[in-house]
Chimera marker file (.cmm) of the C-alpha trace (Angstrom):
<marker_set name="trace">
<marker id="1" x="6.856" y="0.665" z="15.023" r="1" g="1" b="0" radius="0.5"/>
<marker id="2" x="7.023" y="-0.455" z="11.636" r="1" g="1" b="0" radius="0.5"/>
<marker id="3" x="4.165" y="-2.195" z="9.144" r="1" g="1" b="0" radius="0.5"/>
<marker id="4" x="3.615" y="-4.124" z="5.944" r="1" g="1" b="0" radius="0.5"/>
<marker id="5" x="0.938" y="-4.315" z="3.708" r="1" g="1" b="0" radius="0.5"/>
<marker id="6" x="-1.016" y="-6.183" z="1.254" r="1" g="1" b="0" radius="0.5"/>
<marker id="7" x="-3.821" y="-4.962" z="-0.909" r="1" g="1" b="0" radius="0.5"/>
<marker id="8" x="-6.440" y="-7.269" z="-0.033" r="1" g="1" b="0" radius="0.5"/>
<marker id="9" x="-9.830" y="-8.113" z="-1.988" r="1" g="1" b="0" radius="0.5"/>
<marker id="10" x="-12.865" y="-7.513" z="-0.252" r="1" g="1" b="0" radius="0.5"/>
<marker id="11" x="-14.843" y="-10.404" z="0.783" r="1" g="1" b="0" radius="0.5"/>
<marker id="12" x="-17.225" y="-11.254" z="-2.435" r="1" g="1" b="0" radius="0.5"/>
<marker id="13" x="-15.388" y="-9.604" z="-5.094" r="1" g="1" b="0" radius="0.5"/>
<marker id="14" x="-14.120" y="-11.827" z="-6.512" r="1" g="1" b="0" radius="0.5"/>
<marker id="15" x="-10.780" y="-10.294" z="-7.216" r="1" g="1" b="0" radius="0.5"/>
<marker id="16" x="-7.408" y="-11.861" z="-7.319" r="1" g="1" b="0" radius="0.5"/>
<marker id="17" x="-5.025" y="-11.129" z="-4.355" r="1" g="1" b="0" radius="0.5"/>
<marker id="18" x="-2.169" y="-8.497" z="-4.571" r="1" g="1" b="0" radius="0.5"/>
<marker id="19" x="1.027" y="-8.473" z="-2.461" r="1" g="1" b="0" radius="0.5"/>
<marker id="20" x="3.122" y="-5.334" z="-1.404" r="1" g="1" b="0" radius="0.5"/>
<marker id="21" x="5.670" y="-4.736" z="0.630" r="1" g="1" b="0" radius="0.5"/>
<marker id="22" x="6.699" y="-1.924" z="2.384" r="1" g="1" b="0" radius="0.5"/>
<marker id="23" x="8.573" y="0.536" z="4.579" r="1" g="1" b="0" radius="0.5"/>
<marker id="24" x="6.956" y="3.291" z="5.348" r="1" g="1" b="0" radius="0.5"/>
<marker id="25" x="5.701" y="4.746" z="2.078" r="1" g="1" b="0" radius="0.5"/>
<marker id="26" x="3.465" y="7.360" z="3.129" r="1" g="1" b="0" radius="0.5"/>
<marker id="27" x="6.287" y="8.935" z="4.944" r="1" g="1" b="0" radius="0.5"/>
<marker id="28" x="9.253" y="9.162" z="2.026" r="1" g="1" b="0" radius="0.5"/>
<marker id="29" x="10.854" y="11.888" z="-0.032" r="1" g="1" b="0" radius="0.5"/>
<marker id="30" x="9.516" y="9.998" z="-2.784" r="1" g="1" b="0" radius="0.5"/>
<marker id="31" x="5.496" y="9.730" z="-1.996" r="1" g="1" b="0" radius="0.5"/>
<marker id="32" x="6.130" y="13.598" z="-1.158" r="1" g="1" b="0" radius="0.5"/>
<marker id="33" x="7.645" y="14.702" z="-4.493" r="1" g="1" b="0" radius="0.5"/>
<marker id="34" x="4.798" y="12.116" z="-6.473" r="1" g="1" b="0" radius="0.5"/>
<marker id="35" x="2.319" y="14.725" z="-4.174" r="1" g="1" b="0" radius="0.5"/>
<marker id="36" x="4.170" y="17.276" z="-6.273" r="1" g="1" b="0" radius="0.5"/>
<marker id="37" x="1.232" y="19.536" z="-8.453" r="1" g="1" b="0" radius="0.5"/>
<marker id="38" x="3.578" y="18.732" z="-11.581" r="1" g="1" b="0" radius="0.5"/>
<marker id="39" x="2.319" y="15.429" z="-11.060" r="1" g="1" b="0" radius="0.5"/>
<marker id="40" x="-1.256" y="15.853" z="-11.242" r="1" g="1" b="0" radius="0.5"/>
<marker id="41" x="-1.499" y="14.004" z="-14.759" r="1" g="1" b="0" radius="0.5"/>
<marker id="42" x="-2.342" y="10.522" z="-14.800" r="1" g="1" b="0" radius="0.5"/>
<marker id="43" x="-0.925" y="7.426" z="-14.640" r="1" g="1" b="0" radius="0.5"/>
<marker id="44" x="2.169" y="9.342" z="-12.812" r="1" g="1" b="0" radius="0.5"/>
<marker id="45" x="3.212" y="6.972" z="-10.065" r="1" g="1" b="0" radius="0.5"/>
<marker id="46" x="5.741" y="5.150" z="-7.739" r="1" g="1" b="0" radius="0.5"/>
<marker id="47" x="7.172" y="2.004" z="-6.978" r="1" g="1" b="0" radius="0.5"/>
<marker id="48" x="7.849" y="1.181" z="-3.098" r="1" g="1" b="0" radius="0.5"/>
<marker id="49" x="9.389" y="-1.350" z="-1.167" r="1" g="1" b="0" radius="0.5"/>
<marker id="50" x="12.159" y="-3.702" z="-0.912" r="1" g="1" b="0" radius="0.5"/>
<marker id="51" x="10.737" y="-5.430" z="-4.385" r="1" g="1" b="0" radius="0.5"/>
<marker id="52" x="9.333" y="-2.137" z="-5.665" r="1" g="1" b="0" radius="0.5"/>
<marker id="53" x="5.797" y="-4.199" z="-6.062" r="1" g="1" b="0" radius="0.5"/>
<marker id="54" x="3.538" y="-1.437" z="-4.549" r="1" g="1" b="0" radius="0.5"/>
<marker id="55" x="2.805" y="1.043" z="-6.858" r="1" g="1" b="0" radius="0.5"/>
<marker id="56" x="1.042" y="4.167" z="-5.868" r="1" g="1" b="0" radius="0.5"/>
<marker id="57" x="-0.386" y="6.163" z="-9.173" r="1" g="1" b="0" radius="0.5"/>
<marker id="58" x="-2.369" y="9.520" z="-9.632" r="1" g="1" b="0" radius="0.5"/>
<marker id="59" x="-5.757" y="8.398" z="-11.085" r="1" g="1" b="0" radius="0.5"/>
<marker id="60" x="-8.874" y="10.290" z="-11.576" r="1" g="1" b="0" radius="0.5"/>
<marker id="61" x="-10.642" y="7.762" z="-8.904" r="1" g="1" b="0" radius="0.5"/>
<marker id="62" x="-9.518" y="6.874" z="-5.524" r="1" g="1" b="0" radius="0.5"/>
<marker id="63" x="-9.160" y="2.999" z="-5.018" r="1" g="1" b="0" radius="0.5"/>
<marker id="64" x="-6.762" y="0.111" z="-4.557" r="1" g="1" b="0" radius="0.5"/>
<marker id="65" x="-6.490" y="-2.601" z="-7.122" r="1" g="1" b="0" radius="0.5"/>
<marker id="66" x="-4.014" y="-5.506" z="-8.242" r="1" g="1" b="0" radius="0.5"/>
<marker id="67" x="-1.910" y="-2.737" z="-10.109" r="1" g="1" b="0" radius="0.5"/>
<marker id="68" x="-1.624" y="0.094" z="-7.711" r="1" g="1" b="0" radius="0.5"/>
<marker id="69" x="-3.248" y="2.694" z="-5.010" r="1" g="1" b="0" radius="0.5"/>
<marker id="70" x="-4.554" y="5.152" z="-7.254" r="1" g="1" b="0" radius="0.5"/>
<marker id="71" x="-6.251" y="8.591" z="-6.605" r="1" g="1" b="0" radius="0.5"/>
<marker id="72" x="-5.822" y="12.405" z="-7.516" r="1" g="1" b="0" radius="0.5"/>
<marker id="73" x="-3.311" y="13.663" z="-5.261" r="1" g="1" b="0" radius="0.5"/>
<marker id="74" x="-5.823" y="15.404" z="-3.176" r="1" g="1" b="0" radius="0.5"/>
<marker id="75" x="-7.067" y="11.865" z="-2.167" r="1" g="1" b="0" radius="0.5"/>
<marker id="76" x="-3.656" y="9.986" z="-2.014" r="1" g="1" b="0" radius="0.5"/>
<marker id="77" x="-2.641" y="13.154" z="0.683" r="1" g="1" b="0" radius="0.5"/>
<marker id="78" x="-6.072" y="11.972" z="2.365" r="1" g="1" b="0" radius="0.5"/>
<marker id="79" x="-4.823" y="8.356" z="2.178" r="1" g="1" b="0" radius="0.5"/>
<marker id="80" x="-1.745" y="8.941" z="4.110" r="1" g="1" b="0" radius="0.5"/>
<marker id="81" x="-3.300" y="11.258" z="6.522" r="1" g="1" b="0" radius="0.5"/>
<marker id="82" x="-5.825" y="8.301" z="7.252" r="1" g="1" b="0" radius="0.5"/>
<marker id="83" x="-3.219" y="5.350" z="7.594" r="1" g="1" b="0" radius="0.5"/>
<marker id="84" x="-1.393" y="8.083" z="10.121" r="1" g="1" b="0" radius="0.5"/>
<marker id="85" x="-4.503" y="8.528" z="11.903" r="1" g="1" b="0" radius="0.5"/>
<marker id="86" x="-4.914" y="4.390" z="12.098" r="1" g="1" b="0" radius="0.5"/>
<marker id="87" x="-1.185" y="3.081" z="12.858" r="1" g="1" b="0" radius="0.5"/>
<marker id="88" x="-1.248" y="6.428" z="15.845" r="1" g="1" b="0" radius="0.5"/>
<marker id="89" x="-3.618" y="4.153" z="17.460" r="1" g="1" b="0" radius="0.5"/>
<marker id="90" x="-2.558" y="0.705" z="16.432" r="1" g="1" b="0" radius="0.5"/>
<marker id="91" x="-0.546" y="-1.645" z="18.288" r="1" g="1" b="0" radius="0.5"/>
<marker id="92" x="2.325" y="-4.057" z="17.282" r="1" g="1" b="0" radius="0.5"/>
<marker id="93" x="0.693" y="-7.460" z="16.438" r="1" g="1" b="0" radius="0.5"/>
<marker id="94" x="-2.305" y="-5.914" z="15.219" r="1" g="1" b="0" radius="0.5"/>
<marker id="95" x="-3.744" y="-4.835" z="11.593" r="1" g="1" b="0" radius="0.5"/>
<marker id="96" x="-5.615" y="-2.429" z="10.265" r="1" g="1" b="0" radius="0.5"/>
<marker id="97" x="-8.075" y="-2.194" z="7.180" r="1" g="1" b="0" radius="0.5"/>
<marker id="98" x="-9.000" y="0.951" z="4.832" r="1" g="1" b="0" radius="0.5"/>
<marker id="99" x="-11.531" y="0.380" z="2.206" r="1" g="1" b="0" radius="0.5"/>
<marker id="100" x="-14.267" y="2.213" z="2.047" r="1" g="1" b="0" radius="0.5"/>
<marker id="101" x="-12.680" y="5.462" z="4.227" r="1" g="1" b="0" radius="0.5"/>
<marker id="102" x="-10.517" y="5.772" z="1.203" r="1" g="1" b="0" radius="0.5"/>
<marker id="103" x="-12.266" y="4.168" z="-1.982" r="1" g="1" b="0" radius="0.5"/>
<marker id="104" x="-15.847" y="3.836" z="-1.438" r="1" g="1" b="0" radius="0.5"/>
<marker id="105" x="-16.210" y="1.358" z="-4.553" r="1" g="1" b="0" radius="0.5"/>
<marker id="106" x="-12.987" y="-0.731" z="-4.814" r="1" g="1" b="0" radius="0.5"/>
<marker id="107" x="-13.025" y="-4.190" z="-4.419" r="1" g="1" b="0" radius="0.5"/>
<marker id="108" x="-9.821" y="-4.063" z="-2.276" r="1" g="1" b="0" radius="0.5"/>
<marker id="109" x="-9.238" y="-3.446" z="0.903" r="1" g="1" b="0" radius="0.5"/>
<marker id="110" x="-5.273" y="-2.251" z="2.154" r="1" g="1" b="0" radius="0.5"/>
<marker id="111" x="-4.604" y="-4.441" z="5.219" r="1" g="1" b="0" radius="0.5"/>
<marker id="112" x="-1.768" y="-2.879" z="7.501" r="1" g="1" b="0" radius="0.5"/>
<marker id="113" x="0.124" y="-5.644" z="9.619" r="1" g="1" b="0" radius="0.5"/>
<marker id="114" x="1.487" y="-3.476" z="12.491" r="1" g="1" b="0" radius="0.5"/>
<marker id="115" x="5.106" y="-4.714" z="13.481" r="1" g="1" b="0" radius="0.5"/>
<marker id="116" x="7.459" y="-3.960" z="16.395" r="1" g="1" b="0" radius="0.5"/>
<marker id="117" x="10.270" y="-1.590" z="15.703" r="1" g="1" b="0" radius="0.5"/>
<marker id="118" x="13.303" y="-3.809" z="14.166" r="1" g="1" b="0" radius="0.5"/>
<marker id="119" x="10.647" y="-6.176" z="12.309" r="1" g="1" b="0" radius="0.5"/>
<marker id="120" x="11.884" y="-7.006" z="8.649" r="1" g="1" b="0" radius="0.5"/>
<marker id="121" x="9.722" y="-7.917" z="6.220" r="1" g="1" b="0" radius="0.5"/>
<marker id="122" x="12.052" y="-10.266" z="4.326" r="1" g="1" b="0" radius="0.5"/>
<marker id="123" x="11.456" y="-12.493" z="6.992" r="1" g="1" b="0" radius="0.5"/>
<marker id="124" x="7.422" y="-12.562" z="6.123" r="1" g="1" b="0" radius="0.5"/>
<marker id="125" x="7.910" y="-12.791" z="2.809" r="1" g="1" b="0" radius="0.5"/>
<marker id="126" x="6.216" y="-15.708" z="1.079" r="1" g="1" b="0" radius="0.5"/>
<marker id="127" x="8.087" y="-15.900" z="-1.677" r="1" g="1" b="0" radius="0.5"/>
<marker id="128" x="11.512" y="-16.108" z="0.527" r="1" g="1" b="0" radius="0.5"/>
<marker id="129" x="9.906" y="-18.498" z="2.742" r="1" g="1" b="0" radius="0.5"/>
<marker id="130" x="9.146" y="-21.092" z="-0.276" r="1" g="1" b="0" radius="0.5"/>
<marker id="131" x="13.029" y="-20.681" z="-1.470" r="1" g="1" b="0" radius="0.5"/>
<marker id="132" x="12.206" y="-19.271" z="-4.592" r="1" g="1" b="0" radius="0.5"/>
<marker id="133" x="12.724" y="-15.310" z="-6.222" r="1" g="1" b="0" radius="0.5"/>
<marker id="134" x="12.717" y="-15.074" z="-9.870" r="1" g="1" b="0" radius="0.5"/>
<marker id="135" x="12.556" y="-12.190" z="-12.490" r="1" g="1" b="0" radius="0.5"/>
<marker id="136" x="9.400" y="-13.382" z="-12.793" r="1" g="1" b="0" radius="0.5"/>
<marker id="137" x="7.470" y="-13.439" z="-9.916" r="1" g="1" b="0" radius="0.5"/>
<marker id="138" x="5.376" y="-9.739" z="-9.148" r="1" g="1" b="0" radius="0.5"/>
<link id1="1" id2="2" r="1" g="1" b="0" radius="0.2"/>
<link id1="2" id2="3" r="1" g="1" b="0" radius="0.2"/>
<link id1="3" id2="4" r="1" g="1" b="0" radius="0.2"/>
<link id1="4" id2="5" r="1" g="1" b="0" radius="0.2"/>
<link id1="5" id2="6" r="1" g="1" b="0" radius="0.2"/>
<link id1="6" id2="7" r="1" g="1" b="0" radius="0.2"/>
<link id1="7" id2="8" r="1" g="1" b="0" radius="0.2"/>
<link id1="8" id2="9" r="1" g="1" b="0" radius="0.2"/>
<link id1="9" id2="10" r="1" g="1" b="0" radius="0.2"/>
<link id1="10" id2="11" r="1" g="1" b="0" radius="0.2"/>
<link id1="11" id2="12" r="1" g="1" b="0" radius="0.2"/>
<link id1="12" id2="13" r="1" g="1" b="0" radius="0.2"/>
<link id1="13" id2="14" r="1" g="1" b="0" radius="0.2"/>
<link id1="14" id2="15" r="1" g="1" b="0" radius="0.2"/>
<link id1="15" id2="16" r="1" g="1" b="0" radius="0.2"/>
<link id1="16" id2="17" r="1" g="1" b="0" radius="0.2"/>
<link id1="17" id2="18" r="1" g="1" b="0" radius="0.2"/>
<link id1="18" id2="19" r="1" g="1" b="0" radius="0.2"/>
<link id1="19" id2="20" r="1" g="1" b="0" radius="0.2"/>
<link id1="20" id2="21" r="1" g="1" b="0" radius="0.2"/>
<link id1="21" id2="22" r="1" g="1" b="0" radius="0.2"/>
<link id1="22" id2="23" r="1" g="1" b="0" radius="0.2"/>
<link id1="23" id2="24" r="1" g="1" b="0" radius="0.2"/>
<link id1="24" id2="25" r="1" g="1" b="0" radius="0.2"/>
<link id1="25" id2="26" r="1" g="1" b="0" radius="0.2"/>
<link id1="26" id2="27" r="1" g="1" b="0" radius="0.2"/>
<link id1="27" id2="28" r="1" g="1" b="0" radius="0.2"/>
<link id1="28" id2="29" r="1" g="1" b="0" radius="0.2"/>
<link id1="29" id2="30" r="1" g="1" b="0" radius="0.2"/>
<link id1="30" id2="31" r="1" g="1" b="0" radius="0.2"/>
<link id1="31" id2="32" r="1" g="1" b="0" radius="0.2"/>
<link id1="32" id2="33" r="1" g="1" b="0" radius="0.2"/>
<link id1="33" id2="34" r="1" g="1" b="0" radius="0.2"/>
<link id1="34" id2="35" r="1" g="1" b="0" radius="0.2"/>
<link id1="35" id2="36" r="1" g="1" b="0" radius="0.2"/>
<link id1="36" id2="37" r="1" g="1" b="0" radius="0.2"/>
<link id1="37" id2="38" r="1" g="1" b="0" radius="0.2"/>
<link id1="38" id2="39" r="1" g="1" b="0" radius="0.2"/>
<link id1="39" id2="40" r="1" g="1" b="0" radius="0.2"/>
<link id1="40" id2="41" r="1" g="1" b="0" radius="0.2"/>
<link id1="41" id2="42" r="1" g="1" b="0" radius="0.2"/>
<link id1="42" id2="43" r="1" g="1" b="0" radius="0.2"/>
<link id1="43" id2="44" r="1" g="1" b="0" radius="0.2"/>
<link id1="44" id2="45" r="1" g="1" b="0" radius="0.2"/>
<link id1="45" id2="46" r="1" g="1" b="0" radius="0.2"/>
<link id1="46" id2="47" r="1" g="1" b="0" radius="0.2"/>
<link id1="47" id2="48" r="1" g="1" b="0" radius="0.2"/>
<link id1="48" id2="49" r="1" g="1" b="0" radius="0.2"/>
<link id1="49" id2="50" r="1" g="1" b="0" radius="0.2"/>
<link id1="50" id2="51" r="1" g="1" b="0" radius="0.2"/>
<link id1="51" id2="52" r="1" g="1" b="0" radius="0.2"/>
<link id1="52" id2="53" r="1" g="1" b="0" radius="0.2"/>
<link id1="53" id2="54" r="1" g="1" b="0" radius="0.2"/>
<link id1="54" id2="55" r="1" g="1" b="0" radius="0.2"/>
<link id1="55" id2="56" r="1" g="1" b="0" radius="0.2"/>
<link id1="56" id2="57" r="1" g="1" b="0" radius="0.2"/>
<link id1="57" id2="58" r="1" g="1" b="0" radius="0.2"/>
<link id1="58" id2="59" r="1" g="1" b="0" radius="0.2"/>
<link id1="59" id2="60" r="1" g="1" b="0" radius="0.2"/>
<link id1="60" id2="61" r="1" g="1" b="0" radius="0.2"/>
<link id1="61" id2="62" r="1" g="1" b="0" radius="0.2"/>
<link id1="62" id2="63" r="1" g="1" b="0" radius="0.2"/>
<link id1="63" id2="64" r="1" g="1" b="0" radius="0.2"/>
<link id1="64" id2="65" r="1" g="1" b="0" radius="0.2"/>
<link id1="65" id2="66" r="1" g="1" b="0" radius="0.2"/>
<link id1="66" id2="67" r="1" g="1" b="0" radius="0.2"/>
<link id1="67" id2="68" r="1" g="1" b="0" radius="0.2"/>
<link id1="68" id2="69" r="1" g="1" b="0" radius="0.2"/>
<link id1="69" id2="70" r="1" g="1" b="0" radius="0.2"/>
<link id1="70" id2="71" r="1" g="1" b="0" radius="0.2"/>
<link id1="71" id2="72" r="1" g="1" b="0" radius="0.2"/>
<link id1="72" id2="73" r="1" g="1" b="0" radius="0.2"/>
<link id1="73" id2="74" r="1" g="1" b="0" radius="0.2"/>
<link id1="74" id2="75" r="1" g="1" b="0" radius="0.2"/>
<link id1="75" id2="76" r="1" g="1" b="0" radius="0.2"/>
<link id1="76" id2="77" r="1" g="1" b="0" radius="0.2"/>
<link id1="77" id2="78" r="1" g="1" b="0" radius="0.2"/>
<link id1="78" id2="79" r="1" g="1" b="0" radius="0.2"/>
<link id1="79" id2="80" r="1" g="1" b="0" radius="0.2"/>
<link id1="80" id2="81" r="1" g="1" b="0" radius="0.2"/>
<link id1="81" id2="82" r="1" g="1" b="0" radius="0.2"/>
<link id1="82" id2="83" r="1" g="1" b="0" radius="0.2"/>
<link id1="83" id2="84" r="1" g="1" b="0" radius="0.2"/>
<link id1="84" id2="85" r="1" g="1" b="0" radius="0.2"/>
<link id1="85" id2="86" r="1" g="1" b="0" radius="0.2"/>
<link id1="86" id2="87" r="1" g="1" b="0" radius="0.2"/>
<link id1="87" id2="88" r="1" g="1" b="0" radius="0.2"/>
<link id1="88" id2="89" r="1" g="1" b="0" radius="0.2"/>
<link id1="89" id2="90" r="1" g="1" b="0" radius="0.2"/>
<link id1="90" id2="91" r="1" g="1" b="0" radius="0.2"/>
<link id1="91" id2="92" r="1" g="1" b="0" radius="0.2"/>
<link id1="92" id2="93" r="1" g="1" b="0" radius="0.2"/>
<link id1="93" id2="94" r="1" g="1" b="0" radius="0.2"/>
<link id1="94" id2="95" r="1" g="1" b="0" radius="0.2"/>
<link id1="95" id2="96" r="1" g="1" b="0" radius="0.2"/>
<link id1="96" id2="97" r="1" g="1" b="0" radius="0.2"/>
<link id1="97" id2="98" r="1" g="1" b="0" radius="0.2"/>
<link id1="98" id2="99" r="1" g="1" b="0" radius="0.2"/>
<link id1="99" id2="100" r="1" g="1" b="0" radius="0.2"/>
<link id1="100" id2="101" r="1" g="1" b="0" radius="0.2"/>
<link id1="101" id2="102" r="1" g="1" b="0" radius="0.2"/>
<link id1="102" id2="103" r="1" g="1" b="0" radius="0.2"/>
<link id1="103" id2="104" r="1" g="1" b="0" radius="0.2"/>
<link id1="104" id2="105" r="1" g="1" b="0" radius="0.2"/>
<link id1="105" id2="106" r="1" g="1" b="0" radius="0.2"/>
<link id1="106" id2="107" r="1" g="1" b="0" radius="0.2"/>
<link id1="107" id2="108" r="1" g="1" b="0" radius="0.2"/>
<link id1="108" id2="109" r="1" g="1" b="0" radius="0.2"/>
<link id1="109" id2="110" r="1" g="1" b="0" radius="0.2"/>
<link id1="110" id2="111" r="1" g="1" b="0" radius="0.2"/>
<link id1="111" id2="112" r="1" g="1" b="0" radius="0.2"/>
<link id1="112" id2="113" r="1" g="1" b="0" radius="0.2"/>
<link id1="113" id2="114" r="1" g="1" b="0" radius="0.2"/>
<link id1="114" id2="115" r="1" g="1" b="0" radius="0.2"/>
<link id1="115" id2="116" r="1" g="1" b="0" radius="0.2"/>
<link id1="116" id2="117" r="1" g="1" b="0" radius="0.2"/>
<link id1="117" id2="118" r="1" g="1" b="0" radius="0.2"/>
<link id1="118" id2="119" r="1" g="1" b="0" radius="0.2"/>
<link id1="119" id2="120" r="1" g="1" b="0" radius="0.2"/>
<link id1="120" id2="121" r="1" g="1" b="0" radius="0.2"/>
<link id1="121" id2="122" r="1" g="1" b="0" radius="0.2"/>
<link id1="122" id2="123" r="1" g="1" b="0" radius="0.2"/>
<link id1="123" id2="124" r="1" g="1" b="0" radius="0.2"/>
<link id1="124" id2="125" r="1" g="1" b="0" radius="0.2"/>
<link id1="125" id2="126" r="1" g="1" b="0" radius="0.2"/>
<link id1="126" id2="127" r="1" g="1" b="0" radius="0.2"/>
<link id1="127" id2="128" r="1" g="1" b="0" radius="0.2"/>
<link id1="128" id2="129" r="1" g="1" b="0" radius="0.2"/>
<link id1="129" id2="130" r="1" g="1" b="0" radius="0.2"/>
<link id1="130" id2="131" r="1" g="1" b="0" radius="0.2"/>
<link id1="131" id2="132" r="1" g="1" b="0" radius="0.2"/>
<link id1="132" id2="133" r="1" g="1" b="0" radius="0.2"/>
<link id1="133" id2="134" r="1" g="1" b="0" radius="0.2"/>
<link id1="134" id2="135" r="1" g="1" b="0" radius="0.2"/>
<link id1="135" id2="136" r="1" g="1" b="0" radius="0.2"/>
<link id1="136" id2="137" r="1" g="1" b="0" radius="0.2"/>
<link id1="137" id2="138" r="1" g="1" b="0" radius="0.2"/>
</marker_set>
């Protein structure tokens, strides 16, 4: 089974919307070494995904906004072990939401769209699907 995501505001906040990408993030060699202690410091992060868009980011604070998923690595381990817990249950065609399980105060939500296996993401992407990928875009 495979998923994408977007980091979604929540309703009445306001926010602007924030697009990611990506193949299971929680699960590579790279979230694990970012869990690294050596990385405790902040601002240390990681890009994911087939535009490297998502960024995940030690931060004092858990939470999700238009820059990253940021947290202490304490709570980004917690993160994963959540979205595990979700997407053990979920089924393809359906999505999931973690917001205030994981950041009690952000005004985002991350929205999992659960895929079937063999489901690629390029062919979702909005930006593909208008013709158009620049340097530019986020």
């Amino acid at each position: 089974m495979g998923f994408s995501t977007s980091v979604t505001p929540r309703p009445g906040s306001g926010s602007s919307r924030a697009r990611g990408q990506v193949y299971h993030v929680f699960e590579t060699p790279s979230f694990h070494s970012l869990l690294n202690p050596r990385n405790a410091l902040q601002s240390e992060h990681e890009h994911y995904g087939p535009y490297m868009y998502l960024k995940v980011m030690t931060w004092p604070e858990a939470g999700f906004d238009g820059n990253a998923i940021c947290g202490p690595l304490k709570d980004l381990e917690r993160l994963a072990a959540i979205i595990e817990a979700h997407l053990a249950k979920a089924r393809p065609g359906s999505s999931v939401a973690i917001g205030e399980e994981f950041a009690k105060d952000s005004p985002f939500a991350l929205v999992l769209d659960v895929r079937e296996d063999g489901f690629d993401p390029a062919t979702a992407d909005p930006l593909l699907l208008a013709g158009h990928v620049s340097s530019e875009d986020p």
